[in-house]
ZASEZA-492456 format. One record per residue: z, y, x of N, C-alpha, C in turn; residue in one letter; residue number from 1. Coordinates in steps of 0.1 Angstrom, whole numbers. Layout:
N
    n.zz    n.yy    n.xx   ca.zz   ca.yy   ca.xx    c.zz    c.yy    c.xx   aa     i
       Z       Y       X       Z       Y       X       Z       Y       X    a   NUM
...
//
This chain:
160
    n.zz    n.yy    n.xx   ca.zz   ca.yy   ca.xx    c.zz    c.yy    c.xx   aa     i
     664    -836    1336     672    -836    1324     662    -836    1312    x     1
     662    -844    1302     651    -845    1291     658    -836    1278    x     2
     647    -833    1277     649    -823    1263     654    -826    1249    x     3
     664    -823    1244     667    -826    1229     658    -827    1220    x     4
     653    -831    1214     643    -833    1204     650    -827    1191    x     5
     642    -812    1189     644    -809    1173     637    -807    1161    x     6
     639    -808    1147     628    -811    1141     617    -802    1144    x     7
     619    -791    1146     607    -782    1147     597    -780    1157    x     8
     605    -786    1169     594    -797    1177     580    -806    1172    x     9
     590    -815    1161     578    -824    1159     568    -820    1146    x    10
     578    -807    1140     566    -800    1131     557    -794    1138    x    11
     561    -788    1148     547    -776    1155     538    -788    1160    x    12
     545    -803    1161     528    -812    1169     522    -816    1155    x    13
     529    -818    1144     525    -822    1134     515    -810    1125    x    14
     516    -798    1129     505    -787    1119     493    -783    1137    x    15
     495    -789    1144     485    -795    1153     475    -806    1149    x    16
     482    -812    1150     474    -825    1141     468    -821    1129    x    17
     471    -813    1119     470    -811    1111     455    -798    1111    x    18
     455    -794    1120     448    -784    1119     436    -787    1127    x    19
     435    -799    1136     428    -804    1140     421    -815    1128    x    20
     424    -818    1121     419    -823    1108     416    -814    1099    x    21
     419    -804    1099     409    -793    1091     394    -791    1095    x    22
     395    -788    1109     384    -786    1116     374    -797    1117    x    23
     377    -809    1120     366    -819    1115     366    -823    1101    x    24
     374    -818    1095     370    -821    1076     360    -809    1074    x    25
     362    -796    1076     350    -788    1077     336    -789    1086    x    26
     340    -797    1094     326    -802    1102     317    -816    1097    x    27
     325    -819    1087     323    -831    1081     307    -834    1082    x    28
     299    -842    1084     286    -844    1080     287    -863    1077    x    29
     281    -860    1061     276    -872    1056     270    -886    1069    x    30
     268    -880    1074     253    -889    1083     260    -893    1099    x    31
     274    -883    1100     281    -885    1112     296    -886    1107    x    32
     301    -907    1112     313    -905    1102     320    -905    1114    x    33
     316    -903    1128     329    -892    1134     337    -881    1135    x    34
     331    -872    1127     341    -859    1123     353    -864    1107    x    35
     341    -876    1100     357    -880    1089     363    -890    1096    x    36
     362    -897    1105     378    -907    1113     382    -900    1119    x    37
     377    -889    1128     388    -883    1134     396    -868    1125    x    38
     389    -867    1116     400    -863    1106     411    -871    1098    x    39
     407    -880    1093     416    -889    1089     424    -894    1103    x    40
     419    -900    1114     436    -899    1121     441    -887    1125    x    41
     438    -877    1125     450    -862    1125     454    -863    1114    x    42
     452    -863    1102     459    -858    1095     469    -874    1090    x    43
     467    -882    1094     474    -889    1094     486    -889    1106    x    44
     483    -889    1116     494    -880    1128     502    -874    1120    x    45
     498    -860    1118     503    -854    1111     516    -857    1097    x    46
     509    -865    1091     518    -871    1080     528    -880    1088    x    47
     531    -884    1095     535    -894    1103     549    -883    1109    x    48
     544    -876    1113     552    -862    1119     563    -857    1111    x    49
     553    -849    1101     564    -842    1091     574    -852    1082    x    50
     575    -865    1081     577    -881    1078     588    -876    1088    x    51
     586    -875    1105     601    -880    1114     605    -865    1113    x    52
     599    -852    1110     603    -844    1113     617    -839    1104    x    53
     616    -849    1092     625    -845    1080     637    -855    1084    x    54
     630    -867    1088     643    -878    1092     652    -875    1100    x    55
     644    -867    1111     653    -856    1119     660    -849    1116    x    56
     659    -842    1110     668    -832    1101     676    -837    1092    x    57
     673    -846    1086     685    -853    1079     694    -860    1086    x    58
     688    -871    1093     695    -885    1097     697    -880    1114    x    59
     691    -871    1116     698    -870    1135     692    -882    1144    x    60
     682    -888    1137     673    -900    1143     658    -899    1140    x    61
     647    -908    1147     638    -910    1147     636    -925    1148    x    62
     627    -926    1136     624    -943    1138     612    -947    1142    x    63
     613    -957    1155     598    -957    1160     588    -968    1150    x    64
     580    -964    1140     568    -965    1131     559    -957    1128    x    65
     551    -966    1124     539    -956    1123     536    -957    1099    x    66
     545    -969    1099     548    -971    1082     552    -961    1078    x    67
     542    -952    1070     547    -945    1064     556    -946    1049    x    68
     559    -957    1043     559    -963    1034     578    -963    1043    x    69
     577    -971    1053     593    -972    1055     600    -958    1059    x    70
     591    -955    1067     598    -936    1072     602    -928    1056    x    71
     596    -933    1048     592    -927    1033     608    -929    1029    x    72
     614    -943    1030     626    -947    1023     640    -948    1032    x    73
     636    -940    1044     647    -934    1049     653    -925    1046    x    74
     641    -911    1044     645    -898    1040     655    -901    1028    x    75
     665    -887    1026     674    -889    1018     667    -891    1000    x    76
     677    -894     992     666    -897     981     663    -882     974    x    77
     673    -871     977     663    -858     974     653    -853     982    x    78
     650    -856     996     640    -854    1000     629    -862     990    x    79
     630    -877     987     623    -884     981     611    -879     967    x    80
     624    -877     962     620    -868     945     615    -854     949    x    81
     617    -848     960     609    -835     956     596    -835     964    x    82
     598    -844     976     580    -850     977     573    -854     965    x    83
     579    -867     957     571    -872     947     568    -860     937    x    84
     575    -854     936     576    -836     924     564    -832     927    x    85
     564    -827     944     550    -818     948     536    -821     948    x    86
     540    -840     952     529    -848     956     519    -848     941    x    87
     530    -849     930     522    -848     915     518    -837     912    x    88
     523    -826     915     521    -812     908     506    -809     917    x    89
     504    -818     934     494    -816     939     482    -820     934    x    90
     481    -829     920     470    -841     917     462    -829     909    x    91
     446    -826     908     444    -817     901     429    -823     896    x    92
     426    -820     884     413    -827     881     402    -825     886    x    93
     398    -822     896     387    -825     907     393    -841     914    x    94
     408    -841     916     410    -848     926     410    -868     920    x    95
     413    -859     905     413    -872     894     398    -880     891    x    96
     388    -869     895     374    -873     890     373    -881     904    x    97
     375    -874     910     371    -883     929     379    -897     926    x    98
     391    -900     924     397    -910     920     387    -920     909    x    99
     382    -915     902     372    -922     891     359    -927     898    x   100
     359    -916     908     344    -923     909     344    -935     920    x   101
     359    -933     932     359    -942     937     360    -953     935    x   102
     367    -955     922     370    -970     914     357    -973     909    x   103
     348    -967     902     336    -975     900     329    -978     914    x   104
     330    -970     919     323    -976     933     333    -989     938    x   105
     344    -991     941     350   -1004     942     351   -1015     933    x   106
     343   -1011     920     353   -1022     907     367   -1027     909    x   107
     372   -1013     913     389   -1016     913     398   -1004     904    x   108
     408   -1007     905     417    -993     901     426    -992     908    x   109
     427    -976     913     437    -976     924     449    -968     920    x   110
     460    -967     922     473    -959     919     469    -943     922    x   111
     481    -935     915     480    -922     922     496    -919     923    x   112
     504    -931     922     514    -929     926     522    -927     939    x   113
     526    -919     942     531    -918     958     538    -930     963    x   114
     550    -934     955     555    -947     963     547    -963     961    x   115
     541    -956     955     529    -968     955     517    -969     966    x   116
     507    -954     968     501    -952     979     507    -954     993    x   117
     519    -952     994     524    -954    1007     517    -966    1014    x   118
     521    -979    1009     523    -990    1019     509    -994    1018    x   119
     498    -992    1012     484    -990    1015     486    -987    1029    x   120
     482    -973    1033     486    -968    1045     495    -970    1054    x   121
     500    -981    1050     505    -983    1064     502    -992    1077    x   122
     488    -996    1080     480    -996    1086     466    -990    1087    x   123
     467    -978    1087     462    -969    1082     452    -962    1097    x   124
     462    -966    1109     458    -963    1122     448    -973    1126    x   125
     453    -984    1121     445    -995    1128     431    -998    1123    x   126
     433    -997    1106     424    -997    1101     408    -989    1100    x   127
     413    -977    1103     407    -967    1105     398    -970    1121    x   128
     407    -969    1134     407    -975    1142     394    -983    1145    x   129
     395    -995    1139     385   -1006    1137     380   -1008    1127    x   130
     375    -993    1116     365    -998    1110     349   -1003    1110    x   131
     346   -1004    1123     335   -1015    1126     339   -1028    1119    x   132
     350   -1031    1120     348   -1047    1114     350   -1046    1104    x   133
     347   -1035    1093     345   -1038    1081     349   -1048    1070    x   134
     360   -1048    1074     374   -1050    1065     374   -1043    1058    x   135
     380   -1044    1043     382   -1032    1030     394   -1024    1034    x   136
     394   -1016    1031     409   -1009    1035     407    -997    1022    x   137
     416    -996    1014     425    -989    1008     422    -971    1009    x   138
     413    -971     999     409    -954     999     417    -944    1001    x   139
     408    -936    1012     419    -921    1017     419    -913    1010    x   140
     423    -914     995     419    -904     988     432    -894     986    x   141
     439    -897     986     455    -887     988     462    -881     998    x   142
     457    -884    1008     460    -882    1026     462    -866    1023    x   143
     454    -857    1021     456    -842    1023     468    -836    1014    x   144
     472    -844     999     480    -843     992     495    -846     994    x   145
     491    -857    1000     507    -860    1011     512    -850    1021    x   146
     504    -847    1034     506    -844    1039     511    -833    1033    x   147
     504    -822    1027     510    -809    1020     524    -808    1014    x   148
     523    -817    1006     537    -822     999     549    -823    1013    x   149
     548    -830    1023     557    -831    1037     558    -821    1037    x   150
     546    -812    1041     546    -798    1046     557    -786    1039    x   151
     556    -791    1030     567    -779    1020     574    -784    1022    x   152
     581    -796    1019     595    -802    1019     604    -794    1032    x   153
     591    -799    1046     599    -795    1058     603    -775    1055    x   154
     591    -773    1053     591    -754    1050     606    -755    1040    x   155
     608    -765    1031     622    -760    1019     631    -763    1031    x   156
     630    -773    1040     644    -774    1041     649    -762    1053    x   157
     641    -754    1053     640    -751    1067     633    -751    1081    x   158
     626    -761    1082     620    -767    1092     609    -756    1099    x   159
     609    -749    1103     593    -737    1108     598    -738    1127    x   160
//
């Protein structure tokens, strides 16, 4: 007999993931970029998690994606607005200056909008994945800020 899946299930794999990405973000070394991909996919896991862990709780379903961008526009639309609420209150000027300097290093400008960052990342696995082939892909600069922002959401609604 298979087990009911409840949201707090997929939170406890999701602050796994997540905490497994602390630990290689603190191990980080410039000169070894295997402790930053394998932080960046946990804590992407992670986002991905707290993402079905809320759908869960709302909708009584799980949608099999890894788009964080579509999982995004499932959740109810107050889930929506109090992500995007936290995700901004998360933006802090250290994180604005790191945003500045990545744009001169790209000669691009990148959003700091949540529903805009989304669908960037939404190959985000693969990209990462295969970045040997050195494809551009879309700076991880808000990944920790998302995820946090999920994190509370699930903590408001309940979810531990």
């Amino acid at each position: 007999m298979s087990k009911i899946i409840q949201p707090k299930d997929i939170y406890k794999q999701a602050l796994a993931f997540e905490k497994c990405a602390k630990i290689l973000h603190e191990q980080y070394d410039f000169w070894d970029n295997s402790t930053k991909i394998g932080g960046f996919m946990n804590e992407a896991l992670s986002v991905e998690l707290y993402l079905k862990a809320i759908l869960l709780f709302e909708k009584n379903e799980i949608k099999r994606t890894h788009h964080f961008d579509e999982l995004f526009k499932l959740l109810s639309e107050e889930s929506q607005n109090e992500i995007i609420s936290l995700f901004n209150n998360s933006i802090d000027n250290k994180k604005e200056q790191e945003k500045s300097l990545l744009e001169s290093i790209y000669n691009s400008e990148f959003t700091s909008e949540l529903i805009e960052i989304l669908p960037h990342y939404k190959n985000l696995f693969v990209d990462v994945r295969y970045k040997f082939e050195n494809k551009p892909i879309y700076p991880i600069i808000y990944l920790s800020e998302i995820r946090e922002s999920l994190k509370k959401r699930c903590n408001n609604l309940g979810i531990l």
